[in-house]
Residue, then its C-alpha position, 0 to 999 in steps of 0.5 A: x036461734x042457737x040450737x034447734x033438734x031435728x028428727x026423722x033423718x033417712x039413712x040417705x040423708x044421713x049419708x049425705x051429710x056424712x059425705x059432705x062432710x068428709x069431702x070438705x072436711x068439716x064437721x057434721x053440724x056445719x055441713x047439715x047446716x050449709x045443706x039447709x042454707x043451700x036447701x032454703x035457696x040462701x047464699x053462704x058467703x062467710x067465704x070462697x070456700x065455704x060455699x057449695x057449688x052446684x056444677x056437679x049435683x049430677x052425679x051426686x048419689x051416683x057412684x058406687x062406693x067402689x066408684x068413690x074408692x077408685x076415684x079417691x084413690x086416683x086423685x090421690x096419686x095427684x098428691x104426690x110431688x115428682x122431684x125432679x120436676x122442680x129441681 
């Protein structure tokens, strides 16, 4: 089957998706598409990081977005290189 048409998507789902999305930086076909694999209990192993791991399901919905952006915004911060350290 190469397309198939679902409705009835909550907003909650739909943000869902979104986020993983977002998060792995895919598009929003292929997210819905792992969270169905995952959902019918099939493993994705096209690749290492293709797959979903499920150690932090816990906090899924959990945070605020406020709590999103603080943490974003913190790990971003790793992202920076200190020169001086690898000189």
């Amino acid at each position: 089957m190469k397309q198939l048409t679902v409705r009835g998507f909550d907003e909650d789902l739909e943000d869902a998706m979104r986020r993983l999305a977002q998060r792995e930086g895919v598009s929003l076909n292929k997210a819905a598409l792992r969270l169905l694999r995952k959902g019918a209990g099939l493993s994705d192993i096209a690749s290492a990081d293709d797959s979903i791991g499920s150690s932090l399901d816990h906090l899924i919905g959990k945070w605020s977005q406020e709590e999103y952006d603080e943490m974003d915004a913190v790990l971003k911060e790793l992202d920076v290189i200190d020169e001086a350290i690898w000189k």
